[in-house]
C-alpha positions in Angstrom: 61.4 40.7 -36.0 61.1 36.6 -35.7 59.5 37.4 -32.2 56.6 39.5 -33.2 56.0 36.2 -35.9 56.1 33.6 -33.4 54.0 35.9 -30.9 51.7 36.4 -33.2 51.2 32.8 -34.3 50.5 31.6 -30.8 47.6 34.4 -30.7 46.6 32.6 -34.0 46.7 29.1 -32.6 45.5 29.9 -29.4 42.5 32.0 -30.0 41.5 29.1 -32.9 41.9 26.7 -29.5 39.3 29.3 -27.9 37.3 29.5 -31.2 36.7 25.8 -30.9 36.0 25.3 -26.9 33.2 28.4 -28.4 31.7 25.5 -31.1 32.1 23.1 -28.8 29.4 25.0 -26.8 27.1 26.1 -29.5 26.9 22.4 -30.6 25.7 21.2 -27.2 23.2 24.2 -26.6 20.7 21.4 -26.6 22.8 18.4 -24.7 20.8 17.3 -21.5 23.0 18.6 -18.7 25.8 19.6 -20.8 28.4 22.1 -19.0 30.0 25.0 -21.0 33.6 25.3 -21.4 35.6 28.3 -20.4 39.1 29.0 -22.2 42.1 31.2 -20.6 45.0 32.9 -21.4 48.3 33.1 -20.0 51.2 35.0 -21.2 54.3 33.3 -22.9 57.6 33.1 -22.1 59.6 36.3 -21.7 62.8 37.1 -23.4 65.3 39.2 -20.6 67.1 41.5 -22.3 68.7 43.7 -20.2 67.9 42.6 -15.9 67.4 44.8 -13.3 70.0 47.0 -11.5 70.3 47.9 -7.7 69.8 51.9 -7.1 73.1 52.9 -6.4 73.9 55.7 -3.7 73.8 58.4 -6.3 70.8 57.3 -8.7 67.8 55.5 -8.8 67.4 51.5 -10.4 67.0 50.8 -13.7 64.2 47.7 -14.3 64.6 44.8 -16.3 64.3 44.7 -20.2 62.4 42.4 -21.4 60.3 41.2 -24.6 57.2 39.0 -24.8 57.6 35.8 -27.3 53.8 35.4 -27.1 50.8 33.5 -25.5 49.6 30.3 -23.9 46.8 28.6 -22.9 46.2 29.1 -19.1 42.7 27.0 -18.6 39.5 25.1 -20.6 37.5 25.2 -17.4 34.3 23.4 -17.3 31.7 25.7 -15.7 29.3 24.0 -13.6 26.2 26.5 -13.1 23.2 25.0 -12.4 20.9 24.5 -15.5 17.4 25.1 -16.3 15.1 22.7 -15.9 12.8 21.1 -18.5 9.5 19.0 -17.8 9.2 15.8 -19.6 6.8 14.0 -17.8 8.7 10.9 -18.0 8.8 8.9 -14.5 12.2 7.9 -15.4 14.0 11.1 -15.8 15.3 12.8 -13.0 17.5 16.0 -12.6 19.8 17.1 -9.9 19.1 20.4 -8.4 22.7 21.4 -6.8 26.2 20.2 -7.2 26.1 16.6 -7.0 26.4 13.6 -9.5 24.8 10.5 -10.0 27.2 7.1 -10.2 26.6 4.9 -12.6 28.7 1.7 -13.0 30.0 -0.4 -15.4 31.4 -3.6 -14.1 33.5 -2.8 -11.3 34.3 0.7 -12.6 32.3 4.3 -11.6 31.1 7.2 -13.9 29.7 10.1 -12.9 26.8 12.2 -14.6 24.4 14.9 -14.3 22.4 13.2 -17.3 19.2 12.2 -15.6 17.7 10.6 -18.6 17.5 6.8 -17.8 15.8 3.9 -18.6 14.9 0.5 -17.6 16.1 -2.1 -19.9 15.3 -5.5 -20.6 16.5 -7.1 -17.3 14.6 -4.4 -15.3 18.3 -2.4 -14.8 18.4 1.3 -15.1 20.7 2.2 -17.3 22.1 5.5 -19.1 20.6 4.9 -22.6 23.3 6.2 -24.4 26.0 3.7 -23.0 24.2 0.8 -21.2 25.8 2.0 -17.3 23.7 1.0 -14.7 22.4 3.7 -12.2 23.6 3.0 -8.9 22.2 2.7 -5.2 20.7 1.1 -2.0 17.7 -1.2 -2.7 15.0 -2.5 -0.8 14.1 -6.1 0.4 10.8 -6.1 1.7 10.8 -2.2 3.0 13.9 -2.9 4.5 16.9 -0.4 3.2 19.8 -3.0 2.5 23.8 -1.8 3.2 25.8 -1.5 0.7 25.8 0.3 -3.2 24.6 -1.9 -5.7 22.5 -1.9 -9.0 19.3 -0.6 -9.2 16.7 -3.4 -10.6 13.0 -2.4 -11.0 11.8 -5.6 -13.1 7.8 -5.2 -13.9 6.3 -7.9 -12.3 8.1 -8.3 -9.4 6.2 -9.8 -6.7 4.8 -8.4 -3.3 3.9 -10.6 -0.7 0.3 -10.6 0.9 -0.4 -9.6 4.4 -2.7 -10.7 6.5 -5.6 -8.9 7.6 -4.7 -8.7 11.3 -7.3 -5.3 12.2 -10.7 -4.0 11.0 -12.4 -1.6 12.7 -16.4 -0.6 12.7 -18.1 2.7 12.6 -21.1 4.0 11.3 -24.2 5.4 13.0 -27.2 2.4 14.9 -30.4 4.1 14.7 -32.1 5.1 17.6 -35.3 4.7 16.5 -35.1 1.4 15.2 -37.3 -0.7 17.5 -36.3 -4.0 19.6 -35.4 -6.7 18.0 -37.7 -9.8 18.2 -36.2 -12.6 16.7 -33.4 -15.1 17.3 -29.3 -15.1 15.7 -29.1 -18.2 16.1 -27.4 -19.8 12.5 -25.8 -18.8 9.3 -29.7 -19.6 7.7 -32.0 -17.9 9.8 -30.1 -14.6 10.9 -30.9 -13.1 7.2 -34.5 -13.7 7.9 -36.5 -10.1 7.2 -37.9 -10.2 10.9 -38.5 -7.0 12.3 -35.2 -5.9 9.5 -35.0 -2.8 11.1 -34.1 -3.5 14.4 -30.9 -5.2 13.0 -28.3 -4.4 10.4 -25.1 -6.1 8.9 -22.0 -5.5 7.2 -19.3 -7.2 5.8 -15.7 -6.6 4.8 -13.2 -8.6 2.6 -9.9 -9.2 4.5 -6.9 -11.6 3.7 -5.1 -14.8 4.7 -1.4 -15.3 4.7 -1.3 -16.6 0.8 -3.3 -13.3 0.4 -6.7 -15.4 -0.2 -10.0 -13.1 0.2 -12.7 -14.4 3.1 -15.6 -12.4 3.7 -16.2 -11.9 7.2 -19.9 -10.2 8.8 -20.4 -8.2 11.9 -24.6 -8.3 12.6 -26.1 -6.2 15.2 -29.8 -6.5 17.1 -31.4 -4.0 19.0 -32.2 -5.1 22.3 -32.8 -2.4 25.0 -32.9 1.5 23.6 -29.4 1.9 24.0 -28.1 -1.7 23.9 -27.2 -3.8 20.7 -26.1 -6.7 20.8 -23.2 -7.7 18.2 -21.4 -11.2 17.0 -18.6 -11.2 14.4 -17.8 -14.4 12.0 -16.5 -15.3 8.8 -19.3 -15.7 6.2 -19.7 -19.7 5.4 -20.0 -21.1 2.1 -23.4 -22.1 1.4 -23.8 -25.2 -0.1 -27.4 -27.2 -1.3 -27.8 -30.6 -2.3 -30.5 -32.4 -3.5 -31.5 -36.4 -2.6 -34.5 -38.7 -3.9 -35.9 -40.7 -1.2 -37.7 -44.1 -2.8 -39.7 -47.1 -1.8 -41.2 -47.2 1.7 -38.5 -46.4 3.6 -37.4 -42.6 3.7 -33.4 -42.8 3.4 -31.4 -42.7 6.8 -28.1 -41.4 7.9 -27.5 -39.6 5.2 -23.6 -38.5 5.5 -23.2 -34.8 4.6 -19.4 -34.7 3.1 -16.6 -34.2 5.1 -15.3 -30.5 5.0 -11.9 -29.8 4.1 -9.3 -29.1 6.6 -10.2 -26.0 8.4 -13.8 -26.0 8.1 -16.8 -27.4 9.9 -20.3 -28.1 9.2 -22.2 -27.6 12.7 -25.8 -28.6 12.9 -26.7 -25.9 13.6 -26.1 -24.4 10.2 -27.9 -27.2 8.6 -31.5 -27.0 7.0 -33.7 -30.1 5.6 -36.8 -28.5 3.1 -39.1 -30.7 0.8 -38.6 -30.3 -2.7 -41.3 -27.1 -2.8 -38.6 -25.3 -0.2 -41.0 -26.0 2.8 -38.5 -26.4 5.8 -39.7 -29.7 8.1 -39.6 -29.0 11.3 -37.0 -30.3 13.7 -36.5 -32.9 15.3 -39.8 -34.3 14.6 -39.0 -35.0 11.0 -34.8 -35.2 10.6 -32.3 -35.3 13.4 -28.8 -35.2 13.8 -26.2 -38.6 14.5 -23.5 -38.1 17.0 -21.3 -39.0 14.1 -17.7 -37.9 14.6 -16.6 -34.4 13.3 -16.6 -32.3 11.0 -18.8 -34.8 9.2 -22.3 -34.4 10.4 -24.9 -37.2 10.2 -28.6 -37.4 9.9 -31.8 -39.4 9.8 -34.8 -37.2 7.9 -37.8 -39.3 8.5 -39.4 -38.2 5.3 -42.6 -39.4 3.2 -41.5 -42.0 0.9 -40.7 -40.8 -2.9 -40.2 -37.4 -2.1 -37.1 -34.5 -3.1 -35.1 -34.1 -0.1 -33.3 -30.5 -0.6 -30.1 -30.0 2.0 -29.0 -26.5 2.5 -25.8 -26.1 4.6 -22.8 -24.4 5.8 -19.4 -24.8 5.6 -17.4 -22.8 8.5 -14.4 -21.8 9.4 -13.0 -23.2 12.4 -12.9 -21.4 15.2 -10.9 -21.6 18.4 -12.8 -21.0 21.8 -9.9 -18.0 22.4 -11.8 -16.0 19.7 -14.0 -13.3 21.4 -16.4 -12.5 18.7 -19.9 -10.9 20.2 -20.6 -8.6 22.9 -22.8 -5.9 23.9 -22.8 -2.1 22.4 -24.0 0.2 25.0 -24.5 4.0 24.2 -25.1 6.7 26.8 -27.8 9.0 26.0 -26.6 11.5 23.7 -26.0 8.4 21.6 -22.1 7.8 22.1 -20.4 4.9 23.0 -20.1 4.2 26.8 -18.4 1.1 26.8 -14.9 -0.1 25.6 -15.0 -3.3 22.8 -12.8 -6.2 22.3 -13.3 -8.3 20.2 -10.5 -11.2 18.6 -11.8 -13.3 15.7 -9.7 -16.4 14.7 -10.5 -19.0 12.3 -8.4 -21.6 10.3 -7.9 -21.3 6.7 -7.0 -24.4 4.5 -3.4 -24.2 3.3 -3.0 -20.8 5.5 -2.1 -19.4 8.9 -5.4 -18.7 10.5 -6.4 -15.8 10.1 -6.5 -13.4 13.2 -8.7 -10.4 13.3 -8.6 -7.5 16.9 -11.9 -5.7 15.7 -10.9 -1.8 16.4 -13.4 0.4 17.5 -13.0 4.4 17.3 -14.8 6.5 20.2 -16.6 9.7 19.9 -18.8 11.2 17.3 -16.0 9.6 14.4 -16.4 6.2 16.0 -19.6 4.3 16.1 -22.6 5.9 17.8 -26.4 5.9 18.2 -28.4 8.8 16.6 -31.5 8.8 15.5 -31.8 8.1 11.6 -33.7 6.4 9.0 -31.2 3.6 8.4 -28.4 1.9 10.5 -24.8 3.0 8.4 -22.6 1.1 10.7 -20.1 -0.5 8.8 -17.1 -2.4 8.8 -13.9 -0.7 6.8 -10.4 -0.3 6.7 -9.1 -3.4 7.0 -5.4 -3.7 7.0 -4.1 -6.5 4.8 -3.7 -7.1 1.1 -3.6 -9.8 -1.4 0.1 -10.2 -3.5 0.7 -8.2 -6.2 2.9 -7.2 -9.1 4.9 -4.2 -9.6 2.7 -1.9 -12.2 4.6 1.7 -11.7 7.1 3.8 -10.0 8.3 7.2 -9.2 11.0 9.0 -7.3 11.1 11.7 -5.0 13.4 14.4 -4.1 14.8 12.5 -1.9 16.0 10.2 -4.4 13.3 7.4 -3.4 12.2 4.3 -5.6 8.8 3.9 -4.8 6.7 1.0 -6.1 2.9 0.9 -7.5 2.0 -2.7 -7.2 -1.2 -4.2 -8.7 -2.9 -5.2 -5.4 -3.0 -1.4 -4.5 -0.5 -0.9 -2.1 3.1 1.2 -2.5 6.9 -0.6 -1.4 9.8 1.7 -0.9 12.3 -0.2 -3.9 15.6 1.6 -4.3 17.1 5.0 -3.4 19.6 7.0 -5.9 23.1 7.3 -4.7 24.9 10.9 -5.7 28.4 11.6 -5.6 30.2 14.6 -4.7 33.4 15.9 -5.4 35.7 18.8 -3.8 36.6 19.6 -7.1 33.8 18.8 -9.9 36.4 21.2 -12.6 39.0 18.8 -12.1 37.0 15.4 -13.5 38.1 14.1 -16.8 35.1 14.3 -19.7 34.6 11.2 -21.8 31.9 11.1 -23.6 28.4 10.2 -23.1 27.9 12.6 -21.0 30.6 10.9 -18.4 32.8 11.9 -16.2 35.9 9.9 -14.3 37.8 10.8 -11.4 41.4 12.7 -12.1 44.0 13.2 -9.7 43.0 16.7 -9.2 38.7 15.8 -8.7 39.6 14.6 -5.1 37.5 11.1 -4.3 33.9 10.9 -4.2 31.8 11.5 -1.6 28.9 9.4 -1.6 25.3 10.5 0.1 21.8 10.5 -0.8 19.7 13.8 -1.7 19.6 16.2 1.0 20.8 13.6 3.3 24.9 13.7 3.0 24.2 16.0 0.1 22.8 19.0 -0.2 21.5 18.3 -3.8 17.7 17.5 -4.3 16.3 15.1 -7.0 13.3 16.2 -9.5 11.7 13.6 -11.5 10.0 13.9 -14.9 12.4 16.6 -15.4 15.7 17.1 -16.8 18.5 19.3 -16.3 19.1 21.3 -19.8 22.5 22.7 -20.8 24.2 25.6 -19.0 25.3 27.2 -22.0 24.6 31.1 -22.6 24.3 31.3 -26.6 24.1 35.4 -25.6 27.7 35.0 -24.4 28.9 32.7 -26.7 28.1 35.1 -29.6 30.5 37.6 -28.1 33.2 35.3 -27.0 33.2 34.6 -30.7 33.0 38.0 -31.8 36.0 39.2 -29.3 37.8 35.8 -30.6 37.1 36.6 -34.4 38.5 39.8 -33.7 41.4 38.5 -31.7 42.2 36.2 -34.2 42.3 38.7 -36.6 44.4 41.1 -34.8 46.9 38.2 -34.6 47.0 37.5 -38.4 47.7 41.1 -39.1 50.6 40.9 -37.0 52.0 37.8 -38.8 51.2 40.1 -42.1 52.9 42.9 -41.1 56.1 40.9 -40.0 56.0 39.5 -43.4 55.9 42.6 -45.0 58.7 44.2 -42.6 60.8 40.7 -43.8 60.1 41.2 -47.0 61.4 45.1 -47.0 64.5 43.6 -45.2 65.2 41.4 -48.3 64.7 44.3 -50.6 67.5 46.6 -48.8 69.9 44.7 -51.2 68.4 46.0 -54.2 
């Protein structure tokens, strides 16, 4: 009679054990990437009453005689079904689409978690918010994927360096119809003249030093047979005016222009002497040029005494005799290019490596050609460098990829997310935040990247939601309830039969 107590008593205890693995899950129907929990049962010991006897020759076996004491618990599995996703929108929040965890550390020690809900904390770490662990990985130095697993540090403001502009390439339509040029390119001041405007045109492009300085540069192209334009390529010269007051008799001589700083020239040929009502005197009649040593250039304006000397000029960038920067554009007569360009434009740049330019040109229809139209669109574009910049926004892909926005426009690969793997994901220990640690039965982990190593894929601005079916749990508590019930009434009845047993007396 003490057995069918105790029996029932274990279906009390145990089923309460069930009953709270069943509120365990109702309470986290809303935990980000929570995992339901699964209870078992196994049956108790077995009391042998009578064992099994061999059939003799004569009659058949008699089995073995035995009573139940009751019931254990087998499992509390942890069911790892994939859950629903949830957009959030959030940059930082990524889910896992598969088996696979993420590894987050703290110190030297590894957690696992399928919590994609991270942020980046003061230090530019991202961390778990609800403990502080930092999400692990393989970062970036300069686009270049670094060994090893380390933190992963996206600190706003980080820096990008500049790249040179080292190609630009020109296309764009000349007009046919435009007619020869007459006129002469022959300095910074006089090829901007409106002479015959429509047999030339001009473009210019921004492109970048080494320090990620901007310097204009200008591609102008004349007209000079109808399927012939000639072309010259520079950087675009600061221009520069100053102003000097002859007096007395004697107009002023030798007038020293200043000396350019280190990487620029003023030729004379980008030098122009006007009176003060902007009349230009002629040359070399009224000024000429010293033999002075360069960059400084020298002059002697023989003026009229007492007049307003006005000096416009240019200062250049140096350039090397190496540079290659004019030619001839020939077109065949349906207007596309027949000739192959090259073109190299160097010039120093104070406090810089000079700046070295291949001008590209594309062939065909899609490159530069000569139709007829009423304007020349040839222009120069798509020049290949940049100026620094700071990091201003990230995202990640499913690969698990970091990838930087940085202010100067351009995008840096920063970090990829590690995931983790195990042989057996049921067999890691819970605890807390969402954590997991290895056990003895998880097996190691196995480190890899989204569907590189792993066969898991990353979504970001999404997060996983928990697996747990509040359908089912309703019934697993109804059939527990029950259970649980059943169970008492067996304790009840034993009581009663007890209590008839002590009544036998009377």
């Amino acid at each position: 009679m003490l057995r069918s107590l105790y029996a029932g008593v274990s279906g009390l205890r145990n089923n309460q054990v069930r009953m709270d693995v069943i509120g365990n899950n109702i309470a986290n129907v809303n935990t980000v990437a929570f995992k339901a929990g699964r209870v078992t049962f196994k049956e108790g010991f077995a009391q042998l009453l009578q064992g099994a006897s061999r059939p003799p020759g004569d009659q058949g076996g008699i089995n073995p005689i035995q009573i139940g004491l009751g019931m254990q618990i087998g499992s509390i599995d942890q069911i790892f079904n994939q859950g629903n996703l949830e957009t959030t929108g959030l940059n930082t929040d990524v889910a896992i689409q598969g088996d696979s965890f993420f590894v987050v550390r703290k110190g030297n020690q590894s957690f696992y978690t399928r919590s994609g809900n991270f942020q980046v904390d003061a230090l530019g770490n991202m961390v778990s918010p609800t403990n502080g662990f930092v999400v692990q990985g393989r970062t970036y130095e300069n686009g270049v994927l670094l060994d090893g697993i380390k933190d992963i540090q996206l600190p706003f403001g980080q820096k990008v360096s500049a790249k040179p502009t080292t190609e630009t390439t020109i296309a764009g339509n000349l007009n046919a119809s435009a007619p020869i040029f007459q006129g002469t390119f022959t300095n910074q001041l006089t090829r901007d003249l409106p002479i015959n405007q429509g047999a030339w045109s001009e473009t210019q492009i921004a492109v970048f030093d080494s320090q990620g300085s901007k310097h204009d540069i200008k591609i102008q192209m004349w007209k000079t047979a109808p399927n012939t334009w000639d072309w010259r390529i520079d950087p675009i010269a600061s221009a520069l005016t100053q102003n000097f007051q002859t007096s007395g008799a004697t107009p002023p001589a030798d007038i020293a222009l200043p000396t350019p700083p280190a990487g620029y020239q003023i030729a004379p040929a980008d030098v122009r002497v006007t009176s003060s009502t902007g009349t230009p005197y002629a040359t070399p009649a009224d000024w000429s040029f010293n033999a002075g040593p360069p960059p400084a250039v020298q002059f002697t304006a023989n003026m009229p005494s007492n007049s307003e000397i006005k000096i416009s000029y240019f200062m250049s960038p140096t350039a090397p005799a190496a540079s290659t920067n004019g030619g001839t554009f020939t077109f065949d007569q349906a207007g596309v290019m027949s000739t192959n360009i090259t073109a190299a434009l160097d010039f120093a740049v104070p406090g810089a490596n000079p700046v070295k330019i291949n001008l590209k040109l594309n062939g065909g229809v899609n490159g530069l050609t000569q139709f007829a139209s009423t304007a020349s669109t040839a222009v120069l574009r798509d020049q290949n460098g940049y100026t620094s910049g700071s990091l201003q926004n990230f995202s990640i892909d499913r690969f698990g990829l970091i990838t930087g926005f940085f202010t100067n426009g351009t995008t840096s690969p920063l970090a990829k997310i590690v995931l983790s793997d195990f042989n057996n994901p049921s067999g890691l220990l819970r605890i807390g935040d969402n954590m997991y640690q290895e056990s003895a039965n998880s097996g190691g982990a196995v480190l890899g990247f989204a569907l590189e190593g792993s066969q898991s894929q990353l979504t970001s601005g999404a997060l996983e939601m928990s697996n747990v079916d509040l359908a089912q749990e309703f019934t697993n508590m109804i059939v527990a309830q029950r259970a649980f019930q059943a169970n008492g009434k067996v304790v009840s009845t034993s009581d009663e039969m007890l209590q008839e047993l002590m009544t036998i007396k009377r």
